[in-house]
N, C-alpha and C positions, 0 to 999 in steps of 0.2 A: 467860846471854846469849841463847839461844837462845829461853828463853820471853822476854824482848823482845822479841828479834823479831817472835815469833806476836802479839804484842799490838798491835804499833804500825800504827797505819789511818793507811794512805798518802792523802790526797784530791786528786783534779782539781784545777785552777781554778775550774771550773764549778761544782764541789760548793763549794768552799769559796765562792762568790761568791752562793751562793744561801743558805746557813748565818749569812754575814754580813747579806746582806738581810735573813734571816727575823729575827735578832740585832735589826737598827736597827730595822723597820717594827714590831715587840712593843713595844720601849723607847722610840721616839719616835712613836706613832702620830700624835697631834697635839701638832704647836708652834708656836710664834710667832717667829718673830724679824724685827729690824727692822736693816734697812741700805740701800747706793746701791746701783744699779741699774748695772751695768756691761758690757758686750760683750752689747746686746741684740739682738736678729735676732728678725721675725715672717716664717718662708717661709709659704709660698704654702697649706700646712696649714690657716693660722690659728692654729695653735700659739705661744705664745711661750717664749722660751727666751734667760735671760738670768744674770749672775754677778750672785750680793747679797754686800756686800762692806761691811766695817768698817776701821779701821786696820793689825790685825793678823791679819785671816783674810778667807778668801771662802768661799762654800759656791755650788753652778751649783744654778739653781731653773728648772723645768719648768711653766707653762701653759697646759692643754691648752684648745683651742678652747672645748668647750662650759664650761669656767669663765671664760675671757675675757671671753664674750659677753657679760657683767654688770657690767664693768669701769665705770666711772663718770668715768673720766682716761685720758688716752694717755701708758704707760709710755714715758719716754726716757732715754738714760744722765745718769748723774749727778742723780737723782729720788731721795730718801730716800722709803725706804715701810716698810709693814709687812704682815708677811705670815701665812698662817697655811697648815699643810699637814703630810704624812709623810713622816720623813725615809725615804729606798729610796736602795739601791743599783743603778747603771746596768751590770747584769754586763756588758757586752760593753767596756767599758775600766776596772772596777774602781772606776768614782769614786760616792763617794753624794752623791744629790743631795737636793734639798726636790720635791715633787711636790704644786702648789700649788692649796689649796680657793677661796682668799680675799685679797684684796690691794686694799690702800688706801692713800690718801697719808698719811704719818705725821704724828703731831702730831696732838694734839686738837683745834686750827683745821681740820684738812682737810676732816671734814663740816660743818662750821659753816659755810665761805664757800661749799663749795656748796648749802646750805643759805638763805644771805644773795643769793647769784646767779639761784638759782629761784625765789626769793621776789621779788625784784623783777622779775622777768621777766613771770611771771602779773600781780602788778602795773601792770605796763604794759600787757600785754592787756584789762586791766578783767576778770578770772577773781574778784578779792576783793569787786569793786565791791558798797557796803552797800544800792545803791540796786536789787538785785536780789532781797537777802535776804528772805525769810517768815519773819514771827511766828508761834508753836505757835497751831495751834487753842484754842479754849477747853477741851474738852477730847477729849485721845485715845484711843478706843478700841480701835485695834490697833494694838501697836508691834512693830518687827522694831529685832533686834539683833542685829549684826554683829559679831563678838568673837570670842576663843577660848572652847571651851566648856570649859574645865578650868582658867581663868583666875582667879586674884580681884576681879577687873573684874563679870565677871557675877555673882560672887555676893552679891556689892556691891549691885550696880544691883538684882538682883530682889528683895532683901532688902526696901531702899528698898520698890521696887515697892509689895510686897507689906505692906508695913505703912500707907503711906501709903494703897492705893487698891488693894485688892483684886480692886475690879472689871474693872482691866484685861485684854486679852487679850494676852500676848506670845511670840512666835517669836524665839527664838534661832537665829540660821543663824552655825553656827560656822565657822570661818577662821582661817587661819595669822596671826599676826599679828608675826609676823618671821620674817625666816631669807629665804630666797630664794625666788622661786616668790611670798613672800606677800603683796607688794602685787596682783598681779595676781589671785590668789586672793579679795582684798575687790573688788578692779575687778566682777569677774564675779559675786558674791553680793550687790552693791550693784544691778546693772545689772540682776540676777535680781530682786529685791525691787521694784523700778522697775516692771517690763514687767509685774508678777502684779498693780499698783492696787490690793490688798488695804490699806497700812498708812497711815495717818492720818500716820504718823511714821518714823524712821530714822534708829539711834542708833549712830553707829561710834564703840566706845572698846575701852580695854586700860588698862593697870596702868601705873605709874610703869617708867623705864629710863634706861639709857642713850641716848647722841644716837642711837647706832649699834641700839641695840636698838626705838629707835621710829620708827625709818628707813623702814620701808615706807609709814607714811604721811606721809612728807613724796615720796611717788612723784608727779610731774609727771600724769601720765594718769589717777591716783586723784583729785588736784586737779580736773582737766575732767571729771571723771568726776560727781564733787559740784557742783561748779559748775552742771552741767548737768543734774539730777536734777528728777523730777517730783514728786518726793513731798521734804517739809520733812524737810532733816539737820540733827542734833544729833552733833556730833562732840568727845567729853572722852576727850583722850589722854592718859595719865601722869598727874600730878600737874598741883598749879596754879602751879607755875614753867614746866611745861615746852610749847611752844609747837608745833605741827605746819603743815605746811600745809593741811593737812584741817580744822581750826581755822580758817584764815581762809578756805576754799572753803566751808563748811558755812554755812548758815543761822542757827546758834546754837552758840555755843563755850562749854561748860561746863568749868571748872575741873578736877573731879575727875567720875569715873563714878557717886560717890553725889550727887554735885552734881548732875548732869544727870537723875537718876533725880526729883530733889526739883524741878525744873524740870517737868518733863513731867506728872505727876501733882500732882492737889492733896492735900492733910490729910485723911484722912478725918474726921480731929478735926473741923476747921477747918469742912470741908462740910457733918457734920454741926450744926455752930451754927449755918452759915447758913441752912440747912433748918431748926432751929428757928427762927429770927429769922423764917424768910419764914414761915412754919406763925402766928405770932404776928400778926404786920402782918395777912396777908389774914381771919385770925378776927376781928381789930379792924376792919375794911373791910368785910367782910359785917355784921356788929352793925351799925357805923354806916350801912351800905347799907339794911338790917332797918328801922332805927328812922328814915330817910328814908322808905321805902316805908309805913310806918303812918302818920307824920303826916300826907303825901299824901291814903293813905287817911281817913283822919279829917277832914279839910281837904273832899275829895269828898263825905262823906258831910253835913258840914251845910250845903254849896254845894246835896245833892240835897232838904234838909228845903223850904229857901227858895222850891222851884218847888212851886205846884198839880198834882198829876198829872190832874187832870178840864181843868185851864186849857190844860195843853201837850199834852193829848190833843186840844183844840177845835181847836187852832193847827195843830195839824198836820194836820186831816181840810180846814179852810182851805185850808191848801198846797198839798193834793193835789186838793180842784176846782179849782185857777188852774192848775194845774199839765193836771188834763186840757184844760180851756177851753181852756189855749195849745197844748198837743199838738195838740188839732184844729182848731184857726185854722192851724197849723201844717201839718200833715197835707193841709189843704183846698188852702193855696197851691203846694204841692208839686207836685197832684196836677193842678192848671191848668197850672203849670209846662212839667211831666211831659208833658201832652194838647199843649199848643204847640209842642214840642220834636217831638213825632212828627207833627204836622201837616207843619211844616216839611221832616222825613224825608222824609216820603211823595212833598210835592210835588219833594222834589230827585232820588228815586228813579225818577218818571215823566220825567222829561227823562232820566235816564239808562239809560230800558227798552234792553233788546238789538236789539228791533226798528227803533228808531230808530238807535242808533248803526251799524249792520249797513246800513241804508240809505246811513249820510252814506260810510261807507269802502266801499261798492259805488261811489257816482259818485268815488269818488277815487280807487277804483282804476283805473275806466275810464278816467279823466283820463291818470293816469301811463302807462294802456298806449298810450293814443295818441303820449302826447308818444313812449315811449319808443320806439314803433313807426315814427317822425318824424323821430327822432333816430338811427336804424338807418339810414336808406335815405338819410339826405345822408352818411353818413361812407360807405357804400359806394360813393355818386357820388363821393367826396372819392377812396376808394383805388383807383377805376377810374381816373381821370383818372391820377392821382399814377402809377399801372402803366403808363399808356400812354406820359408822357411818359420814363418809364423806361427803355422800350422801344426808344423814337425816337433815346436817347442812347447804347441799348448798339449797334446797328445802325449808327449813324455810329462808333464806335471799333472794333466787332468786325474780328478778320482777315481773314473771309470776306467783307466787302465789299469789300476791299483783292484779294483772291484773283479778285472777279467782274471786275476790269480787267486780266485777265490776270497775274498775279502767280505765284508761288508760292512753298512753302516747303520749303528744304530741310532733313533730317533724316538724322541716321548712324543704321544700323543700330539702336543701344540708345536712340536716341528724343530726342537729345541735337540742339538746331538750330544748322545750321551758319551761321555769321557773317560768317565771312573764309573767303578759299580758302588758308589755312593752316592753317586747322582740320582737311581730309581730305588725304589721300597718293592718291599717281597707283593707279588700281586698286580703290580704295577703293568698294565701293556704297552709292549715298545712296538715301533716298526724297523724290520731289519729292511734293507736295501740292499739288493744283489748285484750284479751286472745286467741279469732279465727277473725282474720281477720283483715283489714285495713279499714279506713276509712278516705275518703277525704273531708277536709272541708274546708271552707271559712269563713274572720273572719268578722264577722256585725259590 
């Protein structure tokens, strides 16, 4: 009895509530389950926190902000959903809970109508319009390719490549291409590929999935992202049932990644026949060019037997005495021409000597000083006059002629004239103003 007792390990709550923890978070680290949404609350954390519940059980599932922030629907009670997370226990009341990675509306339709909802939304903005879209180049010589690089997708595509058209240059810029984080992931390696003008072309693809597993590129922003792209997209996602929105934002939608691979590149089979076909035609065009140019020549040659060379050597020494005879019948009239033209110069040069012109603007300018000299002495009899009478009118209004018949003017002390004899107080000292002199007074 007593060695039981030595053995038996009494535990806390605390211990035991951390042993059960450690118990579920080993055994259930990730699961799924799907139920209603019941006693939901978002405080002010951003957290949510709500009961997932079936007929005969509930289990409380936890939220935390920075996994909400991805949510794609607004949880309410009574929402069937599905969820994905590890199950832990909440020590501080004993209850375990789900503590959630992932959560979406249940049912296979739920990404599908948001799926049919974004779709026709870009739609209506004209984001698909065909009347935007570019044809590949004739041919590309650098292509970037967006993909995962550990993918079957790429090794796909470069296989192609590489069989079809060796000479290609290609950049692989690898990228998440599902999971979270990875539409934004291609946003940014697209947008990067854009700004460098290095690629001819730009090929976003990835391998056959689910709706859910090809879900990053039906992302709204990756959509305007393509839509809006300077350089021509070729974008083959999945398989050739499975449709993206990057598919219809893109330039050219290839079925499969080795499809789009045989799209972008020619045969080198193929190129090569047509290099020999074209190698063929212009050997047959030069020949036929060749055997133009000899009969030509041959044509010229008994055209040159039919002339005399002493006959067209006479002919031409002809040509060239008529040719001087008129050069200096030419020459002569020129030079008469030429002699008449500077006669005429000369005499238009002597009417225009300096000596003479220097004359004619001497008497005009003495002309002008008189006049203006003329013109000075009335406007000054004009502002004498005009002053005097100025004079005659301020001397009939001034004060001081008012003041010479005896008048005068009173004023207070600060200079202010007085009007009424309301204006000063008994005592008060005014200055009178006379015609000569001031005069100080006191008022009785």
């Amino acid at each position: 009895m007593s060695e039981l007792v030595r053995e038996r390990r009494v535990l806390k709550p605390v211990q035991l509530n951390v042993l059960a923890r450690d118990l579920l978070e080993s055994s259930f680290s990730q699961v799924w389950v799907e139920g209603e949404i019941s006693n939901f609350s978002r405080p002010a954390s951003g957290h949510l926190y709500f009961t997932l519940k079936d007929e005969r059980a509930q289990v409380r599932c936890a939220l935390f902000k920075q996994k909400a922030m991805y949510l794609r629907f607004q949880p309410r009670d009574g929402m069937q959903v599905l969820v994905r997370g590890r199950l832990t226990l909440y020590e501080a009341r004993g209850d375990y809970q789900l503590v959630l990675e992932h959560m979406e509306e249940a049912g296979e339709g739920a990404l599908q109508r948001a799926f049919v909802e974004l779709k026709a939304k870009l739609t209506a903005e004209g984001v698909f319009d065909d009347a935007r879209k570019r044809p590949l180049p004739a041919f590309v010589h650098r292509l970037a390719i967006i993909t995962s690089a550990t993918g079957a997708a790429v090794r796909d595509v470069i296989s192609v490549l590489s069989r079809r058209f060796p000479l290609l240059k290609v950049d692989v810029l690898p990228v998440a291409v599902q999971g979270e984080g990875s539409a934004k992931e291609i946003r940014t390696m697209l947008a990067r590929a854009n700004a460098s003008q290095a690629y001819d072309a730009i090929l976003l693809t990835r391998g056959g999935g689910s709706l859910e597993d090809l879900w990053s590129f039906n992302d709204e922003a990756l959509a305007r992202e393509i839509a809006q792209s300077k350089t021509i997209v070729i974008s083959a996602v999945g398989h050739e049932i499975d449709f993206s929105l990057s598919d219809f934002a893109a330039d050219i939608r290839a079925p499969t990644p080795s499809a789009a691979a045989e799209l972008l590149v020619p045969d080198k089979l193929d190129l090569s026949a047509r290099i020999a076909q074209l190698r063929n035609r212009l050997d047959t065009s030069q020949k036929r060019l060749l055997q133009n140019r000899q009969q030509r020549v041959d044509q010229a040659f008994l055209r040159l037997r039919l002339y005399d060379p002493q006959t067209r050597m006479e002919q031409a020494r002809q040509r060239l005495l008529q040719s001087r005879q008129h050069l200096a019948k030419n020459f002569q009239l020129l030079a008469q021409a030429k002699l008449a033209r500077l006669r005429i110069a000369m005499a238009r040069l002597e009417r225009q000597h300096p000596q003479q012109q220097l004359q004619r603007h001497q008497l005009r300018l003495s002309a002008l000083n008189q006049s203006l000299h003329n013109a000075a002495a009335r406007q000054l009899q004009a502002k004498i006059a005009n002053l005097r009478e100025l004079g005659r009118g301020l001397s009939a209004v001034s004060p001081l002629a008012t003041l010479s018949r005896g008048y005068a003017i009173i004023r207070k002390q600060e200079g202010t004239v007085v009007r009424d004899s309301q204006d000063v107080m008994k005592g008060e000292l005014v200055l009178a103003q006379l015609q000569a002199g001031t005069l100080k007074l006191e008022v009785k």
